[in-house]
C-alpha positions as CSV (number, residue, x, y, z in Angstrom):
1,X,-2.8,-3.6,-13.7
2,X,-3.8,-6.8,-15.0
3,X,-4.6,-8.4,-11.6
4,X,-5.1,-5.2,-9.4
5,X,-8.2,-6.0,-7.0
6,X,-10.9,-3.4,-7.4
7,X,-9.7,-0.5,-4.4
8,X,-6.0,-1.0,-5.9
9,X,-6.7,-0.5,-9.4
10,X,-8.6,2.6,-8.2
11,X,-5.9,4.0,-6.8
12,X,-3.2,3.2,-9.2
13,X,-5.7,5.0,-11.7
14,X,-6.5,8.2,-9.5
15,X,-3.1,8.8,-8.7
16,X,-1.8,7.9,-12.0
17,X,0.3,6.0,-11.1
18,X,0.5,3.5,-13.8
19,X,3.3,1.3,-15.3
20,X,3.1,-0.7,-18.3
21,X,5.2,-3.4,-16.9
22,X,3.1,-3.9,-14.2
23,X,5.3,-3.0,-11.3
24,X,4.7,0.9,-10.4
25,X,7.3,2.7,-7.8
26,X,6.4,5.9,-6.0
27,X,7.2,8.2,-2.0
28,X,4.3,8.3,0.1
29,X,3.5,8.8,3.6
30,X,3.0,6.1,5.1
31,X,1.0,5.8,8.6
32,X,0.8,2.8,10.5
33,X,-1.8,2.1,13.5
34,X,-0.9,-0.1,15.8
35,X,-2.4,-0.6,19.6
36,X,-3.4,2.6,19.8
37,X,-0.1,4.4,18.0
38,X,0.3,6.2,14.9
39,X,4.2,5.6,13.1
40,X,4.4,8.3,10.7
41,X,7.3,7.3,7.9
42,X,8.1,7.9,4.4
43,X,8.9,5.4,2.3
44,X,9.3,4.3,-1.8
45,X,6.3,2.2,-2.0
46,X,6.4,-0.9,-4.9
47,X,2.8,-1.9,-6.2
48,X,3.0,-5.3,-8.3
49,X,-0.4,-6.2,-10.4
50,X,1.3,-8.6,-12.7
51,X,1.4,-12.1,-10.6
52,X,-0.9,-14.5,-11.8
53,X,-3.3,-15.7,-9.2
54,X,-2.7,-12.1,-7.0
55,X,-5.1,-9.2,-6.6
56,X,-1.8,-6.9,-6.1
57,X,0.7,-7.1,-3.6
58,X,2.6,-4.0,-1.9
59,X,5.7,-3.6,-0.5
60,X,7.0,-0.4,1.5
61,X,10.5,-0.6,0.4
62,X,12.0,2.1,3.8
63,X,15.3,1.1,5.6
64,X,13.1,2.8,8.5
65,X,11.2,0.1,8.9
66,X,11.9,-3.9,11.1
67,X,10.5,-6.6,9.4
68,X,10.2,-7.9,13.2
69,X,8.2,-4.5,14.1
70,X,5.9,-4.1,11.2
71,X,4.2,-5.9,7.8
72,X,6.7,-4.5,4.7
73,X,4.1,-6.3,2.3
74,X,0.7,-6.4,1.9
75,X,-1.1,-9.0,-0.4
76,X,-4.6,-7.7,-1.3
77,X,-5.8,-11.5,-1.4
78,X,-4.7,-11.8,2.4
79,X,-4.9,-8.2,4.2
80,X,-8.0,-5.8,4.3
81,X,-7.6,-2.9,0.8
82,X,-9.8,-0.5,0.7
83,X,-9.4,2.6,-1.3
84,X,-9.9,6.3,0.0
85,X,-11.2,8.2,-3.1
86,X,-8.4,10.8,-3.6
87,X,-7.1,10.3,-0.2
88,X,-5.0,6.9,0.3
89,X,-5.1,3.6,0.4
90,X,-5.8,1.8,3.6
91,X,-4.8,-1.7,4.2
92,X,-6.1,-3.6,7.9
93,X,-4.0,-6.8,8.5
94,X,-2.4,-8.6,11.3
95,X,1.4,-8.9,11.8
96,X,2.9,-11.9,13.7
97,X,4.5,-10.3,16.7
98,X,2.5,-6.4,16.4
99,X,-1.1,-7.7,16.1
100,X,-3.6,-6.0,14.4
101,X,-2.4,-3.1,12.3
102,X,-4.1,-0.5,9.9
103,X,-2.0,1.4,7.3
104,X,-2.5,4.5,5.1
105,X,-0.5,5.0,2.3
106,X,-0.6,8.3,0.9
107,X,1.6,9.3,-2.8
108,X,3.2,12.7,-2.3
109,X,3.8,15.1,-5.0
110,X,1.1,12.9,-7.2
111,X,-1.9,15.2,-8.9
112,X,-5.4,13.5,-8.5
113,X,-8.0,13.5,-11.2
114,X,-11.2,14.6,-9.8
């Protein structure tokens, strides 16, 4: 987490999702807002913290998912991160062809520290 902006480190640390390496893997839900719909998806989520220069970046790493459709990564110098104590992340960007967007991206399966 050496370069994990403040709401990303937060969640990394309440969900415990921590990797030495600096690269952490996990299956959440994954809801995306767009005009006024909700996708609902799973997905293996990848959170990177060890790029010099980068606040995190996130990519949602689901075959369900167009790259044409909606965002698959999410740099936390670029989009929106802000971190739902014991809840999710959320992330509010804007995608090239689907327009404004917010995601939540909730760990399954994970125990939260209080």
């Amino acid at each position: 987490m050496k370069y994990a902006s403040k709401p990303l480190q937060s969640f990394i640390e309440d969900f415990k999702l921590t990797n030495p390496s600096g690269a952490d893997c996990f299956e959440a839900t994954i809801d995306f807002i767009i005009g006024g719909v909700n996708i609902k998806l799973q997905s293996e989520v990848h959170i990177v913290t060890s790029y010099p220069g980068k606040n995190g970046i996130v990519y949602l790493l689901s075959r369900n998912i167009s790259i044409e459709e909606l965002p698959t990564m999410f740099d936390a110098d670029k989009e929106s991160f802000e971190y739902i104590a014991n809840k999710n992340l959320r992330i509010e960007g804007v995608h090239h062809k689907a327009g404004n967007y917010v995601l939540f991206i909730s760990p399954e399966s994970i125990i939260v520290t209080p």
